[in-house]
C-alpha positions as CSV (number, residue, x, y, z in Angstrom):
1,X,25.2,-3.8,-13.8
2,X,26.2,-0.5,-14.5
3,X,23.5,-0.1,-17.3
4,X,21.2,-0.9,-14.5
5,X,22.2,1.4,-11.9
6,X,22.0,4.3,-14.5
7,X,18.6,3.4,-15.0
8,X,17.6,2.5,-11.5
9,X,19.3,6.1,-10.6
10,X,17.5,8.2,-13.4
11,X,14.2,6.7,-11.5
12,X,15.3,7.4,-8.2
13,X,15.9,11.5,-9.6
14,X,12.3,11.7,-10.9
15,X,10.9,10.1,-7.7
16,X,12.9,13.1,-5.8
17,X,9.6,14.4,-4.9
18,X,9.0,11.5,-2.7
19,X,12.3,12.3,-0.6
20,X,10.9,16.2,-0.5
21,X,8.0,14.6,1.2
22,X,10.2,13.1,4.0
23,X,10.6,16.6,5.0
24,X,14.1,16.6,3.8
25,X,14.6,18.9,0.5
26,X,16.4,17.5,-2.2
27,X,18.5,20.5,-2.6
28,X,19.4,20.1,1.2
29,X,20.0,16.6,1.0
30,X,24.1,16.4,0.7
31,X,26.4,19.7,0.8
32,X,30.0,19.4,-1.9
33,X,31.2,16.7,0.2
34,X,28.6,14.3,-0.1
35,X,27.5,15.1,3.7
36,X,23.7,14.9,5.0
37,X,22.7,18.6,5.8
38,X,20.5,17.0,8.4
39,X,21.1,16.6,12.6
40,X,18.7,14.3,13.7
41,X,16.8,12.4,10.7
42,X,17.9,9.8,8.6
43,X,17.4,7.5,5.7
44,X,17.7,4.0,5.6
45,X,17.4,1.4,2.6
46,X,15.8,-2.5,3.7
47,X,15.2,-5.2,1.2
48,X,12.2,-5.4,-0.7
49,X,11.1,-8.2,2.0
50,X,11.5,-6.1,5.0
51,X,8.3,-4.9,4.5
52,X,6.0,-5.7,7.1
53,X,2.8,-7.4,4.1
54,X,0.0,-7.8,7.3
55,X,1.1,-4.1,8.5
56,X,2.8,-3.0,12.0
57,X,1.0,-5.9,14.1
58,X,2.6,-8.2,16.4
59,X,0.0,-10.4,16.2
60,X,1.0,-11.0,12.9
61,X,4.8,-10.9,12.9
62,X,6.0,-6.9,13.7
63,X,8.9,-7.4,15.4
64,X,9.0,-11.3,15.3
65,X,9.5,-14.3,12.9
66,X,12.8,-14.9,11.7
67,X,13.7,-11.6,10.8
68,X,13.2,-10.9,14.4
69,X,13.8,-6.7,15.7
70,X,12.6,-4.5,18.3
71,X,9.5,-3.5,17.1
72,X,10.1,0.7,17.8
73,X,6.7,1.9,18.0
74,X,5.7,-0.4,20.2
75,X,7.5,-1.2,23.9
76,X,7.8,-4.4,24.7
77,X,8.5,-6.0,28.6
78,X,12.1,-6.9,28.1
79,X,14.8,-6.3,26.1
80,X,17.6,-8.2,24.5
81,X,21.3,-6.5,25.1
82,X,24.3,-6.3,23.4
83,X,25.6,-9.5,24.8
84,X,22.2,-10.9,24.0
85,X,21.3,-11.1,27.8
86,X,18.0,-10.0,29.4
87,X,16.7,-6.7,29.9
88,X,14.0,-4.6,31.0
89,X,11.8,-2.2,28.9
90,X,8.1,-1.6,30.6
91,X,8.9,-4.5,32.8
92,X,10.5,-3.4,36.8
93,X,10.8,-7.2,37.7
94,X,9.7,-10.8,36.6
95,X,9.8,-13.8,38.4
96,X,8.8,-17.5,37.5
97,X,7.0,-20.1,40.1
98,X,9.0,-22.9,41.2
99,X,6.8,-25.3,38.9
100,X,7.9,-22.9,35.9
101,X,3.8,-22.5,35.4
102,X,3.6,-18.7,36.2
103,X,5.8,-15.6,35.0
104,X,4.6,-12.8,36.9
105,X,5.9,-9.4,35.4
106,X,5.9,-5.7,37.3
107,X,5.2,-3.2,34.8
108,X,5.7,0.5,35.0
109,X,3.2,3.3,35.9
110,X,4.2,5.9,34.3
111,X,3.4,5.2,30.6
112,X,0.9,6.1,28.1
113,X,0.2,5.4,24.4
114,X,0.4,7.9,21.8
115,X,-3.1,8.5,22.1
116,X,-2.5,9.9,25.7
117,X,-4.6,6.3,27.8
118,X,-2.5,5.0,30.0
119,X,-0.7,1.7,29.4
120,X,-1.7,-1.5,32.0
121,X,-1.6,-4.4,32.6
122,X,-4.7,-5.5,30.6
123,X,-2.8,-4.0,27.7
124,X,-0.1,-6.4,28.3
125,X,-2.6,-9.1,28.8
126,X,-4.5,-8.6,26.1
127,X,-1.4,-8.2,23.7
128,X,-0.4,-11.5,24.5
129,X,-4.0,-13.1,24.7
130,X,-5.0,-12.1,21.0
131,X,-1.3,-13.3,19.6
132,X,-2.0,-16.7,21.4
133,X,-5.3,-16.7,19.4
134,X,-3.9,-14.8,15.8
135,X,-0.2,-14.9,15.4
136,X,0.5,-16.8,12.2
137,X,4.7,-16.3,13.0
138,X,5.3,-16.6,16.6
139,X,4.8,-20.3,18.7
140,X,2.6,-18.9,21.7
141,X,1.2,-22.9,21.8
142,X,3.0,-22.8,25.4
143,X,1.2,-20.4,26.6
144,X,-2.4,-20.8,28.5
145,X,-3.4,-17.6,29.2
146,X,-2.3,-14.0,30.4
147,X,-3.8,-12.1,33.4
148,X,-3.8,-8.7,34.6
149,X,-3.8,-8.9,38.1
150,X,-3.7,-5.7,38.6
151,X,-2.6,-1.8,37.0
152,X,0.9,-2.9,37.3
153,X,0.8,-6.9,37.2
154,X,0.4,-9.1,34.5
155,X,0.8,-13.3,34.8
156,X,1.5,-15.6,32.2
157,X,0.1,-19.0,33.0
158,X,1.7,-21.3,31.1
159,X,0.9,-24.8,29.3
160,X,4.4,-26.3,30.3
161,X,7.6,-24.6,31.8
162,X,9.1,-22.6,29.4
163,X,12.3,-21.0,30.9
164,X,12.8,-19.0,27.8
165,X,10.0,-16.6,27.9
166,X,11.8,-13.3,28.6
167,X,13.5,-13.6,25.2
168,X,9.4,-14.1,24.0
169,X,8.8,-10.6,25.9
170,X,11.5,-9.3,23.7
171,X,9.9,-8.9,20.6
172,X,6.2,-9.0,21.2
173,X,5.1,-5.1,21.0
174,X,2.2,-4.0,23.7
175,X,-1.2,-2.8,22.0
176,X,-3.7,-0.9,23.5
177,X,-6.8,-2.9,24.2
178,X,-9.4,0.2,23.6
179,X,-7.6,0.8,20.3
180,X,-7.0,-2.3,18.0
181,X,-8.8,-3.6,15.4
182,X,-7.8,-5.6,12.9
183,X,-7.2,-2.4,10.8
184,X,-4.5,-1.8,14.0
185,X,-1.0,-2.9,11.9
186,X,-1.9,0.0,9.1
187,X,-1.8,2.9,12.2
188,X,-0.3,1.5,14.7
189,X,-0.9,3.1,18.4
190,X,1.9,2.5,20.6
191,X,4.1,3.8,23.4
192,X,7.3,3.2,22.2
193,X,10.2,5.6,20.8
194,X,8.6,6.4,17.3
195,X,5.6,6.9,16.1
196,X,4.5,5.3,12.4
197,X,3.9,9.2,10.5
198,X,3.3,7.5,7.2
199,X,3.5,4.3,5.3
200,X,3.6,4.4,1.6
201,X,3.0,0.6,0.6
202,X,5.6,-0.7,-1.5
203,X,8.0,2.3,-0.8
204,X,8.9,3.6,2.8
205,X,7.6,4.3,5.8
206,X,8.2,7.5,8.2
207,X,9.1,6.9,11.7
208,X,8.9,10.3,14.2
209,X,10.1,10.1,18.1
210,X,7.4,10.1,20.3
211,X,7.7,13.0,22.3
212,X,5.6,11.8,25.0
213,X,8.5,9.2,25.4
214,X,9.1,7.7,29.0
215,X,12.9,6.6,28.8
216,X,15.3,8.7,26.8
217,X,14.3,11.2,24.1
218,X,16.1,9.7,20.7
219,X,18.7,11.9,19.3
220,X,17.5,10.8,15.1
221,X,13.8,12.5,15.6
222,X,12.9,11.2,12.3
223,X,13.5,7.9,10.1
224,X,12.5,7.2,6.7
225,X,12.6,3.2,5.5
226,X,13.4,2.8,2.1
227,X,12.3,-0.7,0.9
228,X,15.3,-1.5,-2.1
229,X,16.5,-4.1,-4.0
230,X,20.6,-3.9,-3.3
231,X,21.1,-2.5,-6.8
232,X,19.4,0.2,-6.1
233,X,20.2,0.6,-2.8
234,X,24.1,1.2,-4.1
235,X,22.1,3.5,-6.7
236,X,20.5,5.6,-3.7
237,X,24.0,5.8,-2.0
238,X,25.6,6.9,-5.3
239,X,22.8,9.4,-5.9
240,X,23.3,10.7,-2.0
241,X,19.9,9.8,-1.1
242,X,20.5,7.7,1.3
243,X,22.0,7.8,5.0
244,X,22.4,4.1,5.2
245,X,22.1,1.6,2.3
246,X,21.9,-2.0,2.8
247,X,24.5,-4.0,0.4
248,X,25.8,-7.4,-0.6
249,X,29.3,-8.7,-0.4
250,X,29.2,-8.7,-4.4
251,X,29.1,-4.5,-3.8
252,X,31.3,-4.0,-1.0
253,X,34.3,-3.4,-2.8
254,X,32.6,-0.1,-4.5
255,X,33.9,2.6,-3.1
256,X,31.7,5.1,-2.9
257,X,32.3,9.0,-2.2
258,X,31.1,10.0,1.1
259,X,30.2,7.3,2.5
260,X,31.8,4.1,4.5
261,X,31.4,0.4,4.3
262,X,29.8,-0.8,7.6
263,X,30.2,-4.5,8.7
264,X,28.3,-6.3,11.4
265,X,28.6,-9.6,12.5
266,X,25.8,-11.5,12.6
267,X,24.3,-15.6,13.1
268,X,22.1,-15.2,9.9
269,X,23.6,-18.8,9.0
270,X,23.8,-20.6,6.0
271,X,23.7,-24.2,5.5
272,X,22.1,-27.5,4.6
273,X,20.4,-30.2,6.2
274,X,21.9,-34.2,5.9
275,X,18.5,-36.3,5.8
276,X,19.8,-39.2,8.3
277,X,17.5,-42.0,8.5
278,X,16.9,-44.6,5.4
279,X,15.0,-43.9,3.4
280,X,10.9,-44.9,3.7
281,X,7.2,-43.6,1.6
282,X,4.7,-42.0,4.0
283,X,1.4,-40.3,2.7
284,X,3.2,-39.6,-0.8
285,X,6.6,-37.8,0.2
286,X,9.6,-40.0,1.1
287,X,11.8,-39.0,4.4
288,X,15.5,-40.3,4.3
289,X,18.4,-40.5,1.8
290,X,20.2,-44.1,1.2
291,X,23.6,-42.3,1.1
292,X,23.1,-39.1,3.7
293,X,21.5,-41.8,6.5
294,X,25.1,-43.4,7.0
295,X,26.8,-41.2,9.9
296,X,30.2,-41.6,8.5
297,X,29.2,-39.5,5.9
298,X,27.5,-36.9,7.1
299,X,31.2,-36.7,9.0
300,X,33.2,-36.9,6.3
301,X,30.8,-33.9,4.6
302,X,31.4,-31.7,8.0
303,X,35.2,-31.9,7.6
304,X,35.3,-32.0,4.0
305,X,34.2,-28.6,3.2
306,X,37.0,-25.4,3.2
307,X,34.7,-22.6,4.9
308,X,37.4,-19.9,4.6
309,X,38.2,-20.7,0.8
310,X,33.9,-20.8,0.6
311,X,33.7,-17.9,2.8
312,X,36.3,-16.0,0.1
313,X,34.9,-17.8,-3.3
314,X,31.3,-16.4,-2.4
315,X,31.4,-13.7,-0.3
316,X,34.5,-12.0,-1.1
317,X,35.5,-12.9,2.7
318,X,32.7,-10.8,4.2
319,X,31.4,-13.4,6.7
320,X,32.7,-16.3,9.3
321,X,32.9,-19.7,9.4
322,X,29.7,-21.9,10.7
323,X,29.4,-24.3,13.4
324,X,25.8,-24.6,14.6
325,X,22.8,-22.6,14.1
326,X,23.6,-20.4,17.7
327,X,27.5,-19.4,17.1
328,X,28.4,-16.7,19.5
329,X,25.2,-16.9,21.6
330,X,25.3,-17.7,25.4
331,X,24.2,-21.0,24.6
332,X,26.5,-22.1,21.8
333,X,28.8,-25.0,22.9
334,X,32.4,-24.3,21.0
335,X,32.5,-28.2,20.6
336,X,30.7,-27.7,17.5
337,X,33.6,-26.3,15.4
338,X,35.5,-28.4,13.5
339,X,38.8,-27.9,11.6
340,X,39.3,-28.7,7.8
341,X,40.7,-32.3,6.8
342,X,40.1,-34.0,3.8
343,X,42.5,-36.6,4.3
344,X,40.2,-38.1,7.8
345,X,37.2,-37.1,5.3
346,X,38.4,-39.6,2.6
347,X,39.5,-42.1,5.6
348,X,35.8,-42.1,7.0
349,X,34.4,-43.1,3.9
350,X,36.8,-45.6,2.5
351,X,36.1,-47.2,6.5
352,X,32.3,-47.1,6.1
353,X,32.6,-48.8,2.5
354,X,32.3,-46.2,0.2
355,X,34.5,-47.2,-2.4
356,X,35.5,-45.2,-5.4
357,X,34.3,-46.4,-8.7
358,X,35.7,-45.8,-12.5
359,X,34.2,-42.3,-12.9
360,X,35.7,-41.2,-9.6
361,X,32.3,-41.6,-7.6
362,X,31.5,-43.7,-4.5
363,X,29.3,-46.6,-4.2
364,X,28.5,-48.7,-1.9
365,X,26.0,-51.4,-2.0
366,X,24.8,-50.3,-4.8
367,X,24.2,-47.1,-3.7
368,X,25.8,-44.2,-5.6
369,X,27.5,-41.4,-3.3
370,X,25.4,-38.8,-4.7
371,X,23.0,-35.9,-3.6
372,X,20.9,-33.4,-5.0
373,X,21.7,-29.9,-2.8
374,X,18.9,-27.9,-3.6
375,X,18.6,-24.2,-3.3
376,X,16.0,-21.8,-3.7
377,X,15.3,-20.3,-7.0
378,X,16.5,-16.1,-7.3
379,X,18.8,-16.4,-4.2
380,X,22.4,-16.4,-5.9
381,X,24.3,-16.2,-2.3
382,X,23.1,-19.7,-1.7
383,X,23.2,-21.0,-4.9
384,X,27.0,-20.1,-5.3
385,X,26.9,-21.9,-1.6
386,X,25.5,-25.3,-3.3
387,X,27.8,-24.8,-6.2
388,X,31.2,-24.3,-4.0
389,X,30.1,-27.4,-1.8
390,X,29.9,-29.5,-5.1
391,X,32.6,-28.4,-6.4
392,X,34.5,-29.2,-2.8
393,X,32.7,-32.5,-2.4
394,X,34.0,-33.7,-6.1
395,X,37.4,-34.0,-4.4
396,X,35.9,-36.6,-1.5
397,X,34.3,-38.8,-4.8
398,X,30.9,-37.5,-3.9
399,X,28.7,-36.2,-7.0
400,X,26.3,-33.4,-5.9
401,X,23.8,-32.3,-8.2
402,X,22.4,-28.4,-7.5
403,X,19.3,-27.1,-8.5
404,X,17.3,-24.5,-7.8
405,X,13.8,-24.8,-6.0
406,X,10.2,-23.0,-5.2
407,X,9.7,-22.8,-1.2
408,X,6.1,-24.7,-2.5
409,X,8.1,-28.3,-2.9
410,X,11.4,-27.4,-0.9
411,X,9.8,-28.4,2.5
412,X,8.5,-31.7,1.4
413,X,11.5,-32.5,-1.3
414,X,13.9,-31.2,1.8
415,X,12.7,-34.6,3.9
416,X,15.0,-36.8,1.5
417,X,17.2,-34.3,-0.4
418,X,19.2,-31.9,1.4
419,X,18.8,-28.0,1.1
420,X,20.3,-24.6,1.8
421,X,18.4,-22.8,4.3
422,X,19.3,-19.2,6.2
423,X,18.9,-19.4,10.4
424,X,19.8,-17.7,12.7
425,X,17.9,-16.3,15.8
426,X,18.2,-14.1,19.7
427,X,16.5,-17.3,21.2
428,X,17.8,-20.8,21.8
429,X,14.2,-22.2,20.3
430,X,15.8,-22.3,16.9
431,X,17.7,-25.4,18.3
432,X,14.5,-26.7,19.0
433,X,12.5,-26.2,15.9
434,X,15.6,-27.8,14.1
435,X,16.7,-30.4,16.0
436,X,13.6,-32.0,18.2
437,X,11.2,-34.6,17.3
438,X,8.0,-33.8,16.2
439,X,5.3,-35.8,18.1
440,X,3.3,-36.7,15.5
441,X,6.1,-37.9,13.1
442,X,8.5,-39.4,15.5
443,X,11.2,-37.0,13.3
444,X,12.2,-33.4,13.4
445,X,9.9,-31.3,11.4
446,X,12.4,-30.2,9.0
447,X,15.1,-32.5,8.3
448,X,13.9,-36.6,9.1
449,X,16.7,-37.1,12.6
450,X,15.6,-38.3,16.3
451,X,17.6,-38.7,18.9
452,X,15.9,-39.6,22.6
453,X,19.2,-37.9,24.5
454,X,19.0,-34.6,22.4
455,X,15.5,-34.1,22.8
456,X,15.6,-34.6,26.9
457,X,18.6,-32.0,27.1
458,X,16.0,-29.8,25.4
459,X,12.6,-30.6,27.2
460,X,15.0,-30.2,30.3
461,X,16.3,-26.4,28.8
462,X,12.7,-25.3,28.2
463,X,12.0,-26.9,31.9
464,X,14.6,-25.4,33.9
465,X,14.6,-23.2,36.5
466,X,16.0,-19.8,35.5
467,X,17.8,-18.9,32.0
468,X,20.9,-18.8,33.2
469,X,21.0,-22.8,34.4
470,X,18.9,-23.5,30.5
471,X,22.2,-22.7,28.7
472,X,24.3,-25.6,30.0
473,X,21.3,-27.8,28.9
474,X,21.0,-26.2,25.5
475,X,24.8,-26.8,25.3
476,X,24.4,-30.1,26.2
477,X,22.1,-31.2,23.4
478,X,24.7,-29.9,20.9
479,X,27.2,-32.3,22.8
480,X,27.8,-33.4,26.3
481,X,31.4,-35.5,25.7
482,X,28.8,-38.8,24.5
483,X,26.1,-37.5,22.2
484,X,24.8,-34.1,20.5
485,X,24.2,-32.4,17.1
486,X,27.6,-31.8,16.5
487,X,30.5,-33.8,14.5
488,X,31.6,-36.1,17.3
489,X,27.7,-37.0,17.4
490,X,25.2,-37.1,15.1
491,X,25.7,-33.8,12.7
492,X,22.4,-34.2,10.8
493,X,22.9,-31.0,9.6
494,X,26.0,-29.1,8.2
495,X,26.6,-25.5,8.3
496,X,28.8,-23.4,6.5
497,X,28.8,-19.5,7.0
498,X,27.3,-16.7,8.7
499,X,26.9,-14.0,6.2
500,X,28.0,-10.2,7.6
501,X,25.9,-7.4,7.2
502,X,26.8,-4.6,5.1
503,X,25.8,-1.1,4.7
504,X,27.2,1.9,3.4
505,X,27.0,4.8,5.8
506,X,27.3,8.3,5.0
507,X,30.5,9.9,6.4
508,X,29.4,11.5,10.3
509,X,26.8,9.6,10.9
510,X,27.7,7.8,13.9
511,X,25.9,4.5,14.4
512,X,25.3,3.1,18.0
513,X,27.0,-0.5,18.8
514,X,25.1,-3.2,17.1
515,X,24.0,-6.5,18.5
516,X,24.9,-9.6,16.6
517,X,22.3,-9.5,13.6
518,X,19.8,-12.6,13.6
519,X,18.3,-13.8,10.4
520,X,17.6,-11.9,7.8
521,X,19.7,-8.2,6.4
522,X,16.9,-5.8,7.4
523,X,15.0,-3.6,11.0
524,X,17.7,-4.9,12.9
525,X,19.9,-2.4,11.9
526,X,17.4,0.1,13.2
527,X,17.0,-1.4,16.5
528,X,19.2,1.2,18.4
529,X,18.8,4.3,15.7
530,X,17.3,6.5,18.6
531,X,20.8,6.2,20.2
532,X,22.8,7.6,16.4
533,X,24.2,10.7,16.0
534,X,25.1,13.1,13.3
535,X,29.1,14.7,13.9
């Protein structure tokens, strides 16, 4: 690794001229200590992947998606806090009819795009009219149509209730009908804090404050993204050319001169999904597992793994354990955590027939206890995951084979075999898209499970009348004292960790109070950087 750094470092020295371009000299960049001579800029490292491929659209995934952030240059009608409640950006009020049909949304008056034309209502309409019709990342299927009203009123008429929506008017970033084009993501126009400067594909992208601003000037006046692998992204640090560099928990323990190790929690989850019907052939892929369908097992799995010693073994302790796919939300039910016991683990399956056999195996029937736990090819967090959980699941007399996959076959190889996947989202809908049947498949879309009582707590979240009354519903499908998603129930999927988020920060720069961090270690870190200060 070292010989790598060196060489990653030496690169990042010729390609100073590139920093110099920021508008930050390179013989400015640090003082002795290691300290950024700037006030009010800095410079932030994101994977490879945070780059936005289709540019800064949110018709195509700027701000949404699973990696989803406050889009910056672009305001949006409401906001997520730091409790992950609802609040307001260009919105002054919203309100939903009593048949949950119609979210009508005030908007201010006092706000313009960059381009100095006023921002209304048909903006706002038209945003959300040509994402129904384009987005390839967002689900607007619920939605019928949007309506300016007037300057200052915009209505959503909706396909079906949808009590969710204002955590939709979170991310989606308002464009200005008179100037987009589907050359819009490359210069963005917007009328939120920043304004896109300069995006040099495959490198970084320069973020300015608006001046023309309508809520609070930001105190950083400029930000420069820096799209890194994480070993150079510790290069960049250790070079002192970067303010904050994202890292892994296989760096943290570098210690690193002028500069701190920032943690933040986060839901960006890890685990993998228990196919849990028998298996059956349908149009050439094959949905169930012979051993994974028995619900005794899929128990026995849940309270069979060690997430702390996991937790330790892969990420040197630099995450927490994993319940659900919504831990810490407002509408995670705490009856999903479970405690480690391998003894009940070993009980459940010697009750449901699983016998050991001469190699040390399970059978039953026939049927070998034995799994394939994919994982996909190049990420080493999860396949240290998959190789923990086989080594833990030898002890129970249950074989798991790992191996590493393309996303091309995982989806369809996933219906039978289960897989490590990364969740983790600010909206309960990621219950949903795991958990609920699929019309046309009579399964969920992802894993083959159905259960009739989960998917009316659901349909009756999405149909309720305010947010607020949604949780309990949303709780309820992950277990109402009789049925749910969770261990006492059916636990079609188990999940083992949420991974932290780590950075190295450069010593006085002050960062603003995160939220938790949804899927996916990049812009969220950014979502607040108008509010960071320099000591």
């Amino acid at each position: 690794m070292r010989l790598r750094i060196f060489s990653i470092m030496c690169t990042l020295m010729l390609a100073a001229g590139l920093l110099a371009g920021c508008g930050r000299q390179q013989k400015n960049q640090t003082d002795g200590a290691g300290k950024a001579a700037a006030k009010n800029e800095v410079i932030v490292t994101m994977p490879t992947t945070s780059e936005p491929e289709s540019g800064f659209d949110p018709a195509y995934g700027w701000g949404a998606g699973e990696h989803v952030h406050e889009p910056l240059i672009q305001s949006t009608l409401t906001t997520t806090t730091t409790d992950l409640k609802i609040g307001k950006d260009l919105a002054t009020d919203y309100s939903v009819s009593k048949d949950g049909l119609t979210w009508t949304v005030k908007i201010r008056d006092d706000v313009t795009f960059t381009d100095g034309e006023p921002l209304t209502a048909e903006d706002v309409a038209f945003t959300y009219n040509n994402c129904k019709k384009n987005s390839s990342v967002n689900d607007f299927t619920m939605l019928k149509q949007a309506v300016a009203v007037d300057d200052v009123t915009v209505e959503f008429q909706m396909e079906r209730p949808f009590s969710i929506w204002p955590y939709t008017m979170a991310v989606v970033g308002i464009v200005p009908e008179h100037g987009y084009s589907e050359a819009y993501g490359q210069n963005p126009v917007g009328s939120g804090r920043y304004i896109m400067k300069q995006w040099d594909k495959g490198q970084q992208v320069i973020f300015e404050a608006n001046p023309d601003y309508y809520g609070e000037q930001p105190k950083i006046k400029k930000v420069t993204v820096l799209f890194m692998e994480e070993d150079a992204a510790l290069a960049a640090a250790m070079a002192g050319q970067a303010d904050v560099a994202h890292t892994a928990a296989s760096y943290a323990d570098q210690k690193l001169n002028g500069y701190q190790l920032f943690e933040v929690e986060s839901v960006d989850n890890r685990g993998f999904n228990l196919p849990a019907v028998e298996p059956v052939e349908k149009d050439g892929v094959t949905y169930g597992n012979a051993f994974t369908s028995d619900i005794n097992v899929r128990r026995a799995i849940n309270i069979g793994i060690n997430r702390e010693e996991m937790i330790e073994n892969v990420l040197n302790g630099y995450g927490t354990a994993a319940y659900s796919v919504c831990d810490k939300m407002p509408w995670y039910n705490s009856a999903s955590e479970v405690s480690y016991d391998p003894k009940l683990a070993e009980q459940l399956l010697d009750q449901a027939g699983w016998k050991t056999g001469a190699d040390g195996i399970r059978q039953k029937d026939g049927v070998r206890a034995s799994f394939t736990l994919m994982f996909s090819t190049g990420d080493s967090v999860r396949q240290a995951l998959a190789e923990d959980t086989a080594n833990q699941l030898k002890k129970l007399g249950i074989e798991v084979k790992t191996e590493g996959v393309g996303w091309d076959t995982a989806y369809d190889r996933a219906q039978s075999e289960p897989l490590i996947w990364g969740w983790g989202a600010h909206t309960p809908m990621e219950l949903y898209n795991i958990y609920h049947t699929d019309s046309d498949t009579g399964l969920a879309q992802l894993s083959p499970y159905a259960s009739e009582s989960v998917d009316q707590y659901m349909d009756a979240a999405l149909a309720a009348d305010s947010l607020e009354e949604s949780y309990k519903l949303w709780q309820n499908a992950q277990w109402d004292q009789n049925t749910g998603v969770t261990q006492q129930g059916d636990i079609p999927w188990i999940w083992l960790c949420n991974v932290e988020h780590l950075y190295f920060v450069r010593d006085g720069l002050k960062i603003a109070e995160q939220k938790i961090h949804p899927h996916g270690h990049g812009w969220s870190i950014i979502n607040n950087v108008d509010q960071w200060s320099w000591d």
